[in-house]
N, CA, C and O atoms as CSV, one atom per row, in Angstrom:
chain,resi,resn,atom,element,x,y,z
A,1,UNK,N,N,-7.289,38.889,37.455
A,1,UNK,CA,C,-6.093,39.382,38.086
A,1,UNK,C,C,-5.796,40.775,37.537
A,1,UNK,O,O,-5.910,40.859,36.314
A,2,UNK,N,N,-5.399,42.014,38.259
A,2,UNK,CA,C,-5.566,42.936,37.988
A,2,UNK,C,C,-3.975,43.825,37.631
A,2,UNK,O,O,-3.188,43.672,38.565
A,3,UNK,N,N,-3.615,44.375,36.898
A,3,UNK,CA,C,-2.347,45.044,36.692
A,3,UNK,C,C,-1.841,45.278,37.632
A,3,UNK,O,O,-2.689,45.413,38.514
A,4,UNK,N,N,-0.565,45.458,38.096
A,4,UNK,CA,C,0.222,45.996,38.826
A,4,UNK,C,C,0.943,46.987,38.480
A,4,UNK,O,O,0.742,47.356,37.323
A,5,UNK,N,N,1.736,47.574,39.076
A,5,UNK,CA,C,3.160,48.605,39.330
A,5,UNK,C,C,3.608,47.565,39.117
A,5,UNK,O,O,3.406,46.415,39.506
A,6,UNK,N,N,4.808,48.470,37.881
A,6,UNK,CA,C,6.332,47.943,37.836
A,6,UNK,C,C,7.418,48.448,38.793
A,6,UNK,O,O,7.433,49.567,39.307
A,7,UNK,N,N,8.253,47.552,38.951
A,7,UNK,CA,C,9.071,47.937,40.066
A,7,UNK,C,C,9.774,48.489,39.310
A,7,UNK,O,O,9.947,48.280,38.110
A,8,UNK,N,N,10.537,49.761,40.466
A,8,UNK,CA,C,11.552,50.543,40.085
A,8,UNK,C,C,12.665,49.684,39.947
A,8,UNK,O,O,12.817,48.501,40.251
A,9,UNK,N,N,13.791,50.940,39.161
A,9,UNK,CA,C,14.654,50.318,38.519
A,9,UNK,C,C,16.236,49.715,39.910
A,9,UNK,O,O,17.200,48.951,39.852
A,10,UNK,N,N,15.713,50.505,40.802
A,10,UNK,CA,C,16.439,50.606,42.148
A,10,UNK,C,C,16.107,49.190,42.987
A,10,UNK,O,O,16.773,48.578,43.821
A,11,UNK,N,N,14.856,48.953,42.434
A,11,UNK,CA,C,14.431,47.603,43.626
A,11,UNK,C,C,14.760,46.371,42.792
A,11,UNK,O,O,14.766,45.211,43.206
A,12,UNK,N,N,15.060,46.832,41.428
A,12,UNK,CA,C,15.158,45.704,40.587
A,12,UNK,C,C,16.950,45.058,40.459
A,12,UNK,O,O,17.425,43.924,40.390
A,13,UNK,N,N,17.496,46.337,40.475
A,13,UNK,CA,C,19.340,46.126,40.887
A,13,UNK,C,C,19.715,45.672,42.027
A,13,UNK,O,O,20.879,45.322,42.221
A,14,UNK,N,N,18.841,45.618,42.885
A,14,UNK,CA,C,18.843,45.471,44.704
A,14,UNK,C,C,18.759,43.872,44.120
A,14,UNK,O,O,19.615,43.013,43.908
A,15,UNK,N,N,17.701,43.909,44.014
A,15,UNK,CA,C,17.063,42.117,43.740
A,15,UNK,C,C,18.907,41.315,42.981
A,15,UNK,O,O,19.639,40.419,43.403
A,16,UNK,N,N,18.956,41.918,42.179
A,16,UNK,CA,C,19.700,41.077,41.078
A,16,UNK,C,C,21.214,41.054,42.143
A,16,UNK,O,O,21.758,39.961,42.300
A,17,UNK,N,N,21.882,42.443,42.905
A,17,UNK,CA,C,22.394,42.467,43.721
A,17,UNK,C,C,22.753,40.895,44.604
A,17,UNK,O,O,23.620,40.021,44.586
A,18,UNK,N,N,21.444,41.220,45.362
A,18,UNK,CA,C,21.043,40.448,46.284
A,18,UNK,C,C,21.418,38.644,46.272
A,18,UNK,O,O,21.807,37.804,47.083
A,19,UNK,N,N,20.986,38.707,44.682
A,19,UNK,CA,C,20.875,37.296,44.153
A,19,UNK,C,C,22.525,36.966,43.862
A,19,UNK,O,O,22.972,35.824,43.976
A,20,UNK,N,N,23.300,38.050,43.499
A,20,UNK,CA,C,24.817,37.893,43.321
A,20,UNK,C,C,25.658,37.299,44.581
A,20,UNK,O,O,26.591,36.495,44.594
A,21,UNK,N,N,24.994,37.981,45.634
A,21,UNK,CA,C,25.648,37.786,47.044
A,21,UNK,C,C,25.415,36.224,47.102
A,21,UNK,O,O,26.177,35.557,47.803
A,22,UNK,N,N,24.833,35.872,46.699
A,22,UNK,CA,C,24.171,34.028,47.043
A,22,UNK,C,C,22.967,33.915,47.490
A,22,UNK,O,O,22.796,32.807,47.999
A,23,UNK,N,N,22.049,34.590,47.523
A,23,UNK,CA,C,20.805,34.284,48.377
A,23,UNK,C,C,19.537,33.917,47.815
A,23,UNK,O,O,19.290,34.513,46.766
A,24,UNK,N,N,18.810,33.245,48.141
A,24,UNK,CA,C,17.721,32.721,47.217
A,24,UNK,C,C,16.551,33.555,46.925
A,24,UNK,O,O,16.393,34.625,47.513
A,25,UNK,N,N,15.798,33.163,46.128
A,25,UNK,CA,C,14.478,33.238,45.645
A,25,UNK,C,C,13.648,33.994,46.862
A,25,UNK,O,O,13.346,35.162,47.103
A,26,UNK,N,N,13.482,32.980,47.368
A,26,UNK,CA,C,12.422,33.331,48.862
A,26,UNK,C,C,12.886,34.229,49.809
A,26,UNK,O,O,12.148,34.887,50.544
A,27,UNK,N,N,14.364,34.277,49.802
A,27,UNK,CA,C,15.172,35.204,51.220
A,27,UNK,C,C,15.327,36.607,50.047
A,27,UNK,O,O,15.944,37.451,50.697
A,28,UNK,N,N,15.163,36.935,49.258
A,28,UNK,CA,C,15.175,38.010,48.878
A,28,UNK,C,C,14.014,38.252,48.636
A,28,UNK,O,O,14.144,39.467,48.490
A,29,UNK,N,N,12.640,38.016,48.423
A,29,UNK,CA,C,11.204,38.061,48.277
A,29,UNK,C,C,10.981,38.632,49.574
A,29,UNK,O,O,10.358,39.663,49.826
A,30,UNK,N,N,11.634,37.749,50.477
A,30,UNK,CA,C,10.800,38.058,52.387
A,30,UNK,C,C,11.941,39.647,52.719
A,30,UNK,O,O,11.641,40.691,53.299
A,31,UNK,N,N,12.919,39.337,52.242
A,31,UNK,CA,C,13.671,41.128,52.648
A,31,UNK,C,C,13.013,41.661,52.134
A,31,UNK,O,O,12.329,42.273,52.955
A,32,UNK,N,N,12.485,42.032,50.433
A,32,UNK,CA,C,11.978,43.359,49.777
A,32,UNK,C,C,10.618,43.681,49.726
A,32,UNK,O,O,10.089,44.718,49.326
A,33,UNK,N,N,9.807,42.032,50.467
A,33,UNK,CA,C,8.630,42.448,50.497
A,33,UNK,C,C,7.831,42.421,49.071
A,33,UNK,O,O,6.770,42.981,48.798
A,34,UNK,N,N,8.832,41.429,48.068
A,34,UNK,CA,C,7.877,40.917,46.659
A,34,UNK,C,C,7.750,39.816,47.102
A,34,UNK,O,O,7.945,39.424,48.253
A,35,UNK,N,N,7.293,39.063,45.878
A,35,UNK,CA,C,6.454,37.974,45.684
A,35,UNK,C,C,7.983,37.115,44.766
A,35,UNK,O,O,8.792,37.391,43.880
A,36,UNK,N,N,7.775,36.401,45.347
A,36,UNK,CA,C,8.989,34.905,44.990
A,36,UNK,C,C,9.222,34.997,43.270
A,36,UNK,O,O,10.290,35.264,42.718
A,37,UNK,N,N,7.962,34.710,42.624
A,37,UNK,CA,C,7.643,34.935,41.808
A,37,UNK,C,C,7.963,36.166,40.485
A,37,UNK,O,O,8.269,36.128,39.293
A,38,UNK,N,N,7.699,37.150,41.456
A,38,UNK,CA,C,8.270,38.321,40.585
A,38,UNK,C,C,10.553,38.217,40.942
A,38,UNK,O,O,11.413,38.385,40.077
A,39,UNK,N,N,10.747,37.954,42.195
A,39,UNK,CA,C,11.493,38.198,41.976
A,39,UNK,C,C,12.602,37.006,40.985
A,39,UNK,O,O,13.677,37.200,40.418
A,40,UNK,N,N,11.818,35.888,41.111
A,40,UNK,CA,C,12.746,34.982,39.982
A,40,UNK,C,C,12.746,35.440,38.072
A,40,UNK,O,O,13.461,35.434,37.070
A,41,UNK,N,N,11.304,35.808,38.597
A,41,UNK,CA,C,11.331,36.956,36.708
A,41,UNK,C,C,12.559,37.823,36.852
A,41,UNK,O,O,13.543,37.584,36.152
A,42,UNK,N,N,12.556,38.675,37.595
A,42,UNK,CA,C,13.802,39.764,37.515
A,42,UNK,C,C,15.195,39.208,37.036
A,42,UNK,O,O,15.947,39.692,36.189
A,43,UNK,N,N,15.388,37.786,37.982
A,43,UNK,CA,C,16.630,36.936,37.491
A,43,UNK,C,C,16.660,36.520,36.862
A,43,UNK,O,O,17.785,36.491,36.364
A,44,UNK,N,N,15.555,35.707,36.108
A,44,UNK,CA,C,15.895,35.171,34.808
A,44,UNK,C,C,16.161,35.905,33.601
A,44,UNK,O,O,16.487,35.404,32.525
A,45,UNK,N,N,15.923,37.723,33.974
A,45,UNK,CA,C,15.333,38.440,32.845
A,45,UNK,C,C,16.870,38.825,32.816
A,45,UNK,O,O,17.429,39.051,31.742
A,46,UNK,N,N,17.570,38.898,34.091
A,46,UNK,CA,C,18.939,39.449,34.194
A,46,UNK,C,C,19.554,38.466,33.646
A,46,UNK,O,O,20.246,38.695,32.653
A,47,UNK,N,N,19.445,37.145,34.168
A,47,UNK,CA,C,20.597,36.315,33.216
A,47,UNK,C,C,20.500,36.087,31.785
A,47,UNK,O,O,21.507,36.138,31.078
A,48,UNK,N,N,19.602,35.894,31.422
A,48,UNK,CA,C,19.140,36.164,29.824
A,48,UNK,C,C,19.671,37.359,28.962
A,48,UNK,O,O,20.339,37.265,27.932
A,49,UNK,N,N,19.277,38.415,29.537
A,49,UNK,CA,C,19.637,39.601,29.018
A,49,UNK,C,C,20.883,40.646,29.468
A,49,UNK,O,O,21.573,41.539,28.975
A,50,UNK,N,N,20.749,40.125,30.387
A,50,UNK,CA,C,21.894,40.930,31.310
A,50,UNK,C,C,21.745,42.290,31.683
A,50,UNK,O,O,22.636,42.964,32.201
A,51,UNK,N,N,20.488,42.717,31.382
A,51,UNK,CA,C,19.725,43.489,32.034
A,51,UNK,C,C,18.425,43.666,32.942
A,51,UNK,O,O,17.568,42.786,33.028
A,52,UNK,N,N,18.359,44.910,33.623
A,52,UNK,CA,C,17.077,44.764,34.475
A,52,UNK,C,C,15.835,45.829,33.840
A,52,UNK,O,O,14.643,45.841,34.147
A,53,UNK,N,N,16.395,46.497,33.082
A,53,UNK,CA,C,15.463,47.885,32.797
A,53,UNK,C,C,14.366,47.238,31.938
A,53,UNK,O,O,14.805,46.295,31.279
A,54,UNK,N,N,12.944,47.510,31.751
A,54,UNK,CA,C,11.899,46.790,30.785
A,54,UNK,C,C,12.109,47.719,29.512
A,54,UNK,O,O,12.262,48.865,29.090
A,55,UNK,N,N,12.004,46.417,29.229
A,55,UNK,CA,C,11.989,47.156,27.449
A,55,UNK,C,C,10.866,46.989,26.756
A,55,UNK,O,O,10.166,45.978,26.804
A,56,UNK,N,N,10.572,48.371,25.819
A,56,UNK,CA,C,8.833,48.244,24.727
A,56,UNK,C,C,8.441,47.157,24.591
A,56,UNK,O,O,9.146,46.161,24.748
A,57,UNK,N,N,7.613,47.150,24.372
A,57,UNK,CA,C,6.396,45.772,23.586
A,57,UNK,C,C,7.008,45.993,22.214
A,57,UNK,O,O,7.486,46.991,21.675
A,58,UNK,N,N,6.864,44.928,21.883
A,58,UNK,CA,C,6.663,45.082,20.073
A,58,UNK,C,C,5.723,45.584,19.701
A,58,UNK,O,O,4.924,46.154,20.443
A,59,UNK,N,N,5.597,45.467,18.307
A,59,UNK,CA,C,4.297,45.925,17.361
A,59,UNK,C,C,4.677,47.143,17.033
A,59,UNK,O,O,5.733,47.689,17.350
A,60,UNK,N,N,3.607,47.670,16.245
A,60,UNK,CA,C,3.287,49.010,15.204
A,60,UNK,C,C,3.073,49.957,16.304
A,60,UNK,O,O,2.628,49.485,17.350
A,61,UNK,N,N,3.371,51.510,16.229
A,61,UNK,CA,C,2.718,52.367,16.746
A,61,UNK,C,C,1.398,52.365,16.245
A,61,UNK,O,O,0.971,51.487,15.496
A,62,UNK,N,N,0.662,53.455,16.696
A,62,UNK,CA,C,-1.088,53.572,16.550
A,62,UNK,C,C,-0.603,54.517,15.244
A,62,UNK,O,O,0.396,55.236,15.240
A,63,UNK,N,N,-1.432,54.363,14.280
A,63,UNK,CA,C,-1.360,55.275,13.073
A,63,UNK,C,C,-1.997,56.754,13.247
A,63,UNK,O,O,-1.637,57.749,12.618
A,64,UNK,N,N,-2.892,56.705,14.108
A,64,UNK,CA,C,-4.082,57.862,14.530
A,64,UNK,C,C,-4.012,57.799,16.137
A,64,UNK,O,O,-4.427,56.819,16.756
A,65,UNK,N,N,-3.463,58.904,16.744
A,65,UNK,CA,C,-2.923,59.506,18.028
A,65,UNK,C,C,-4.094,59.467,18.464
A,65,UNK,O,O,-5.014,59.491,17.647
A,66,UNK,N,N,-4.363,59.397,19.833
A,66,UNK,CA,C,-6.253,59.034,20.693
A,66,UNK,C,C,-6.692,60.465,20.496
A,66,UNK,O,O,-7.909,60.600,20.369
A,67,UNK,N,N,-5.737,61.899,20.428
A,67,UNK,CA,C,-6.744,62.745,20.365
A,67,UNK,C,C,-7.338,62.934,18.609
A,67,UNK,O,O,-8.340,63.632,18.454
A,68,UNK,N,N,-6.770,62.379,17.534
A,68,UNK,CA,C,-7.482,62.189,16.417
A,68,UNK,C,C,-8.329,61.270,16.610
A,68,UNK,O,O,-9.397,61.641,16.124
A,69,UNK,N,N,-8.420,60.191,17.097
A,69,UNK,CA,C,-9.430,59.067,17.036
A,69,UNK,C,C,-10.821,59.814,17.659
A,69,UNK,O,O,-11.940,59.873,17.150
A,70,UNK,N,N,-10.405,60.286,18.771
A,70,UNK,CA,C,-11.088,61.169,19.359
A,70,UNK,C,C,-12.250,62.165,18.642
A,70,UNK,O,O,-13.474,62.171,18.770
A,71,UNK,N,N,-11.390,62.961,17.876
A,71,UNK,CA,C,-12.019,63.792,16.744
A,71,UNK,C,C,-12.523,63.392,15.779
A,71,UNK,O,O,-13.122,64.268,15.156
A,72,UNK,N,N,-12.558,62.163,15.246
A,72,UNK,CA,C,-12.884,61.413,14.377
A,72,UNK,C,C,-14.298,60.621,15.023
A,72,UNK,O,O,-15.124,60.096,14.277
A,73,UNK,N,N,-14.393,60.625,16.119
A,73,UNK,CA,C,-15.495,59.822,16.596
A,73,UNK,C,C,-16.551,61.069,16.897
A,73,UNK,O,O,-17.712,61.105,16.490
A,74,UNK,N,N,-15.992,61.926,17.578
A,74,UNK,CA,C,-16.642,63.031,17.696
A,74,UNK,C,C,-17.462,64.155,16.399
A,74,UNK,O,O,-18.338,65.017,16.466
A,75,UNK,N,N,-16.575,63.541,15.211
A,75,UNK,CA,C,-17.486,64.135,14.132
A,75,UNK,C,C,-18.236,63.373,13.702
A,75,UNK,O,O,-19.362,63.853,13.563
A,76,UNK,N,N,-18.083,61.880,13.277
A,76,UNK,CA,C,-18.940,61.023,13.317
A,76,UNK,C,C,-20.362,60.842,14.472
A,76,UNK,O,O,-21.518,60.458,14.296
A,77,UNK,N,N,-19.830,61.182,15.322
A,77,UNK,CA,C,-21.289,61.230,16.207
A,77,UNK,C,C,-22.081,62.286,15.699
A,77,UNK,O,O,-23.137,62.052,15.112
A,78,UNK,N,N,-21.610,63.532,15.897
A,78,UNK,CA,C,-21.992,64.553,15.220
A,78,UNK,C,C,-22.996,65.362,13.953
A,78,UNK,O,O,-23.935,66.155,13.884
A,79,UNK,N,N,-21.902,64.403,12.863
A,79,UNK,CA,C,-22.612,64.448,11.837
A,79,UNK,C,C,-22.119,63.046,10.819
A,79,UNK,O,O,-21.130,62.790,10.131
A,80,UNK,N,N,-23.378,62.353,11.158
A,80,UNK,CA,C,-23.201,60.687,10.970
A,80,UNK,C,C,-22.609,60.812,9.155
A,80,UNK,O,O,-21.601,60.219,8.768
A,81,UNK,N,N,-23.295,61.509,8.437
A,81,UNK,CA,C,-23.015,61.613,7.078
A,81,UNK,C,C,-21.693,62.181,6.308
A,81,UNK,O,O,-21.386,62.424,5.141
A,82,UNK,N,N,-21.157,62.252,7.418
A,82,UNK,CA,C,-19.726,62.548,6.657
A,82,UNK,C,C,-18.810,61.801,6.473
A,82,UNK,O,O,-18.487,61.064,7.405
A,83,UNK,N,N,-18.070,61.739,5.191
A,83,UNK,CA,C,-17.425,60.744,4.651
A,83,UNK,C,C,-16.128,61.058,5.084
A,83,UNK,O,O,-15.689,62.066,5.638
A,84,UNK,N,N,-15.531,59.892,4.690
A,84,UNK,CA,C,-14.169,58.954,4.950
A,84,UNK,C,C,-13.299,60.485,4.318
A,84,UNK,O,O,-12.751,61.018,5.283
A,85,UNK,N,N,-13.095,61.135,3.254
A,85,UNK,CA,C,-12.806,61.972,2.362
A,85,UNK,C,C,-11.920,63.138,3.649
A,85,UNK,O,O,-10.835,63.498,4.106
A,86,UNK,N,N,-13.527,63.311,3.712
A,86,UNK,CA,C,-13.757,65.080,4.855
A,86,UNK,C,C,-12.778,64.604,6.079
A,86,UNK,O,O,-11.890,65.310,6.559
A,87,UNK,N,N,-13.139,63.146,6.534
A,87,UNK,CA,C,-11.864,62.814,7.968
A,87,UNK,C,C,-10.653,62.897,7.579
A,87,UNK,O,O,-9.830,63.457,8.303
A,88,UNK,N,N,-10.251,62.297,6.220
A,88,UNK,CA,C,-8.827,62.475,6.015
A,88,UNK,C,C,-8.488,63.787,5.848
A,88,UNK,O,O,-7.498,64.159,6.478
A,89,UNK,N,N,-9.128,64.691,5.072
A,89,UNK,CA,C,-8.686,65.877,4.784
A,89,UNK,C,C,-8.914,66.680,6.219
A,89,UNK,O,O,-8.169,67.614,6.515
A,90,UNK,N,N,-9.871,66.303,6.992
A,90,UNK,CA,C,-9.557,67.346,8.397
A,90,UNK,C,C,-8.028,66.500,9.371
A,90,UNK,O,O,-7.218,67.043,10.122
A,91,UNK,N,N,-8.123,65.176,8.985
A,91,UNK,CA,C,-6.549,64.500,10.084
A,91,UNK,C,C,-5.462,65.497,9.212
A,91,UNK,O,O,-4.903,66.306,9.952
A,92,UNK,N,N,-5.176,65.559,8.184
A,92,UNK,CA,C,-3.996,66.335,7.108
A,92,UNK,C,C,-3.746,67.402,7.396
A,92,UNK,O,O,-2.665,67.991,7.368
A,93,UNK,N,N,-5.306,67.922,7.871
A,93,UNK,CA,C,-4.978,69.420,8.356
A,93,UNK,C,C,-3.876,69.838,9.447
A,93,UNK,O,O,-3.013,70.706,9.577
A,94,UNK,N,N,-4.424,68.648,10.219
A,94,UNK,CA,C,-3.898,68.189,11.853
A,94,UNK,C,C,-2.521,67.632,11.574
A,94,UNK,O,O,-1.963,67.005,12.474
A,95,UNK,N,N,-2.101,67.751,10.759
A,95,UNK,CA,C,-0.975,67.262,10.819
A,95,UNK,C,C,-0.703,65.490,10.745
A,95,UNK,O,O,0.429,65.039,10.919
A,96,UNK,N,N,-1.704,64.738,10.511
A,96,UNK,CA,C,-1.710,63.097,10.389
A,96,UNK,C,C,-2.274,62.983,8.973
A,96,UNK,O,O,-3.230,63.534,8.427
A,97,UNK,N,N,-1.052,61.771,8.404
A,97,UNK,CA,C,-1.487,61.697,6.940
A,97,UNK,C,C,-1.484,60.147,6.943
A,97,UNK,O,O,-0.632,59.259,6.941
A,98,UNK,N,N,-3.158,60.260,6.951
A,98,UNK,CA,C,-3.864,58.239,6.998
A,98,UNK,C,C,-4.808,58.012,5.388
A,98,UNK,O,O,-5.302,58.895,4.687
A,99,UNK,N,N,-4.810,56.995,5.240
A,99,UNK,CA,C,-5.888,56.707,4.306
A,99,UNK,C,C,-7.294,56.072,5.065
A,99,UNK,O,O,-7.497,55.591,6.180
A,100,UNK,N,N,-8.168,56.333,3.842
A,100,UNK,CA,C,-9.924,55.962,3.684
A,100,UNK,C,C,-9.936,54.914,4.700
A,100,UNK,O,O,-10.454,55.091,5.803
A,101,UNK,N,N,-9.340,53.762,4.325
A,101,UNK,CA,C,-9.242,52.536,5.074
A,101,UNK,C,C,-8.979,52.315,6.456
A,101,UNK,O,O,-9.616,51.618,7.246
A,102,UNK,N,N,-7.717,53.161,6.687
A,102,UNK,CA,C,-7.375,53.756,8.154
A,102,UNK,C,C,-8.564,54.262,9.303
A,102,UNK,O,O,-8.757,53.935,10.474
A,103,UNK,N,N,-9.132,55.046,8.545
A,103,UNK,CA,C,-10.392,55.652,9.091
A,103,UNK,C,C,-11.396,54.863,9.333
A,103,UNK,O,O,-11.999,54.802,10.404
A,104,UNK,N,N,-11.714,53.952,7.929
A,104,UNK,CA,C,-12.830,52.693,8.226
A,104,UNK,C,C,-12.622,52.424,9.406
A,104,UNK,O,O,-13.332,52.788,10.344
A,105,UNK,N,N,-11.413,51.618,9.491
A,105,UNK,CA,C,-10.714,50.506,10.663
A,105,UNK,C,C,-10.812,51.125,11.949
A,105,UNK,O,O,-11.026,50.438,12.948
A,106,UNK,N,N,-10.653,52.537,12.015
A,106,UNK,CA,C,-10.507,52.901,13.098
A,106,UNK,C,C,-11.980,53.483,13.594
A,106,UNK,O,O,-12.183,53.491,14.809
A,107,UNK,N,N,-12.981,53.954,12.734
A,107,UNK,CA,C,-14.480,54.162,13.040
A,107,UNK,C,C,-14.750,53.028,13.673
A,107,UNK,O,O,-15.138,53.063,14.841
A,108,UNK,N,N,-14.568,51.707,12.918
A,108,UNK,CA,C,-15.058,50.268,13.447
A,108,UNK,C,C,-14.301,49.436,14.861
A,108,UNK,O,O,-14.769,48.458,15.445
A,109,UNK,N,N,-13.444,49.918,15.071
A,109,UNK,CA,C,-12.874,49.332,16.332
A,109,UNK,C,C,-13.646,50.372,17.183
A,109,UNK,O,O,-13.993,49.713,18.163
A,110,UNK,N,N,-13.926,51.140,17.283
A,110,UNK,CA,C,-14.222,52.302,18.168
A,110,UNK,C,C,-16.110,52.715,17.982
A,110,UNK,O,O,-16.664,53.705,18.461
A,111,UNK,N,N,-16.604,51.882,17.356
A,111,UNK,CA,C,-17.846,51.578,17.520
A,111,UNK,C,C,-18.559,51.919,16.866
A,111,UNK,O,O,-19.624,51.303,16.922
A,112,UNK,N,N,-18.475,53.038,15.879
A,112,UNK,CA,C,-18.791,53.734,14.801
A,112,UNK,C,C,-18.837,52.003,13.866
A,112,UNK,O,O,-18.224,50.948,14.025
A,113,UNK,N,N,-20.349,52.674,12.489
A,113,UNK,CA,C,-20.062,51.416,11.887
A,113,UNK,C,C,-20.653,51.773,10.311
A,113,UNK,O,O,-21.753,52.079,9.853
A,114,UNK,N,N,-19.058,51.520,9.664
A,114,UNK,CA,C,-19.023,52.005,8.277
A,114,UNK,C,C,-19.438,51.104,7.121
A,114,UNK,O,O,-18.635,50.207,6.865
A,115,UNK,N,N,-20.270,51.156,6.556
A,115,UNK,CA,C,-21.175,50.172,5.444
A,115,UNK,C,C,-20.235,49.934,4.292
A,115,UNK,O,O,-19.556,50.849,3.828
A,116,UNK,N,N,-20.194,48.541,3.774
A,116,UNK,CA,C,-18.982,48.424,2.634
A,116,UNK,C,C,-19.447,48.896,1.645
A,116,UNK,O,O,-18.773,48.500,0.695
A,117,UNK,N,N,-20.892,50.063,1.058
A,117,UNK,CA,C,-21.445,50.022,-0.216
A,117,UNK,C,C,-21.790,51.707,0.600
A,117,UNK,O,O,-22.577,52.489,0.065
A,118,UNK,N,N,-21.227,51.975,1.631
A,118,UNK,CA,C,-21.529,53.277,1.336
A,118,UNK,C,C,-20.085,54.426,1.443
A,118,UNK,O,O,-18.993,53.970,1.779
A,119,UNK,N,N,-20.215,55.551,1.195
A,119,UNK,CA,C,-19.584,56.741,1.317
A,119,UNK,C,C,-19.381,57.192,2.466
A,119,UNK,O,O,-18.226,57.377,2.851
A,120,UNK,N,N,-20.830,57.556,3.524
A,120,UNK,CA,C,-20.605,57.731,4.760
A,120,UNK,C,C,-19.394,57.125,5.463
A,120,UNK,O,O,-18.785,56.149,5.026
A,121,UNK,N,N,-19.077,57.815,6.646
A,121,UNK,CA,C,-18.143,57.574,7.723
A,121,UNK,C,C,-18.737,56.478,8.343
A,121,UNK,O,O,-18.293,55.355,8.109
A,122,UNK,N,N,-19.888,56.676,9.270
A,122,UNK,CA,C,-20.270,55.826,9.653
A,122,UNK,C,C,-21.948,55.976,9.846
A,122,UNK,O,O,-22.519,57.065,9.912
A,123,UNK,N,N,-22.418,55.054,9.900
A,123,UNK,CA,C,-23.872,54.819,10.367
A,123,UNK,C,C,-23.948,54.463,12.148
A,123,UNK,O,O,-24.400,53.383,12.526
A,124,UNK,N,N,-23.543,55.315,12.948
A,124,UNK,CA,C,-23.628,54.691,14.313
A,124,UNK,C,C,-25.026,54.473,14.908
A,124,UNK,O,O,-25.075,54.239,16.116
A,125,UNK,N,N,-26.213,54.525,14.178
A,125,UNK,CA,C,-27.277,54.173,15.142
A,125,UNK,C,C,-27.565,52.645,15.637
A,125,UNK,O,O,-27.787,51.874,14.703
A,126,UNK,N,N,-27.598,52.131,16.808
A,126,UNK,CA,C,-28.135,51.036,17.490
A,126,UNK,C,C,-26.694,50.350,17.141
A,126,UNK,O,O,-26.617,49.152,16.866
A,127,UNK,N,N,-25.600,51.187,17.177
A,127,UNK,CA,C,-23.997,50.386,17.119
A,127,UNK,C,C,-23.806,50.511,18.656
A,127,UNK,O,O,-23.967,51.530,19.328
A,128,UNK,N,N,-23.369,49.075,19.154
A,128,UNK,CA,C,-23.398,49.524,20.679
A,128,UNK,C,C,-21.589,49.140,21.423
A,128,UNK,O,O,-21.371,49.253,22.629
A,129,UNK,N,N,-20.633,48.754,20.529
A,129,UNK,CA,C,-19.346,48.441,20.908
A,129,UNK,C,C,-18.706,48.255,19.366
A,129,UNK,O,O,-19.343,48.588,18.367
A,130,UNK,N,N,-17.100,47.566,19.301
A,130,UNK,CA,C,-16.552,48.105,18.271
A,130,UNK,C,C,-16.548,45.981,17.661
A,130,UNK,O,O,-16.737,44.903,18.223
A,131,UNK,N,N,-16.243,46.418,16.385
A,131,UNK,CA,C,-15.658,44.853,15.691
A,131,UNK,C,C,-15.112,43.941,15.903
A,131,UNK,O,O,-13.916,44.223,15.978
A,132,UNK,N,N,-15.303,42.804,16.079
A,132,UNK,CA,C,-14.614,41.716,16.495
A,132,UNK,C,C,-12.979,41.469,15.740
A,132,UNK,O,O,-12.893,41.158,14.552
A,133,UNK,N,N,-12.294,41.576,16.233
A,133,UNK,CA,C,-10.894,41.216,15.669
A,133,UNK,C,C,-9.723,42.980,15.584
A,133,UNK,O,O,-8.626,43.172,15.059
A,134,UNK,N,N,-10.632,43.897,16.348
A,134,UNK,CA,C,-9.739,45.223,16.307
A,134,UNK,C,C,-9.096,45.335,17.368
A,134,UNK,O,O,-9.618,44.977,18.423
A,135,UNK,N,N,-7.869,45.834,17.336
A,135,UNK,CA,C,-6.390,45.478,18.009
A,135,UNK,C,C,-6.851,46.878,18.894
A,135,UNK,O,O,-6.802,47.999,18.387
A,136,UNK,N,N,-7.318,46.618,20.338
A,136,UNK,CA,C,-7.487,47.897,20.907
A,136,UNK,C,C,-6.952,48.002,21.855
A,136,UNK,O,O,-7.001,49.064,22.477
């Protein structure tokens, strides 16, 4: 099943509207042209919360912005022998202040693959996807 569009915030006050006047599930689905389904989410989300607007996900921000990860993969491809050290001190430059570990974690979700007994960044030869268990 594939992502959708979120509905605007206009079709979502209409809905909740709609549902104030008295009208059901299905007779407001067949006016706006959603799905029954989405529109009983909208109501339950309104009576619960008493709002319609979506709010963030939880969790952590990303510690390393995609265009550092970016640069970080890109020097690692580059020049496989450069250490954990040289990435932090070029992210610092950039304005991002991560540790050794940070970098591991993030070479290894991203396919790069860093040896626990070595210095190098990463060893990417015949690495063909990233670590099992990285939050991507």
């Amino acid at each position: 099943m594939g992502k959708t569009k979120e509905l605007s915030k206009d079709v979502r006050d209409k809905i909740v509207d709609l549902h104030k006047a008295g009208m059901g599930y299905k007779t407001i689905s067949k006016q706006l042209g959603e799905k029954d389904t989405t529109v009983g989410a909208i109501i339950r989300k309104w009576k619960k919360h008493k709002m319609t607007i979506n709010r963030p996900r939880s969790g952590a921000p990303r510690k390393i912005l995609p265009r550092g990860v970016s640069m970080i993969m890109r020097k690692v491809r580059d020049q496989p022998r450069t250490t954990r050290e040289e990435l932090v001190n070029d992210l610092k430059a950039a304005g991002t202040t991560v540790t050794k570990k940070t970098i591991e974690e993030e070479v290894l979700c991203d396919g790069g693959g860093v040896g626990e007994q070595s210095s190098s960044a990463a060893d990417i030869d015949g690495v063909t996807g990233g670590e099992p268990g990285c939050d991507v």
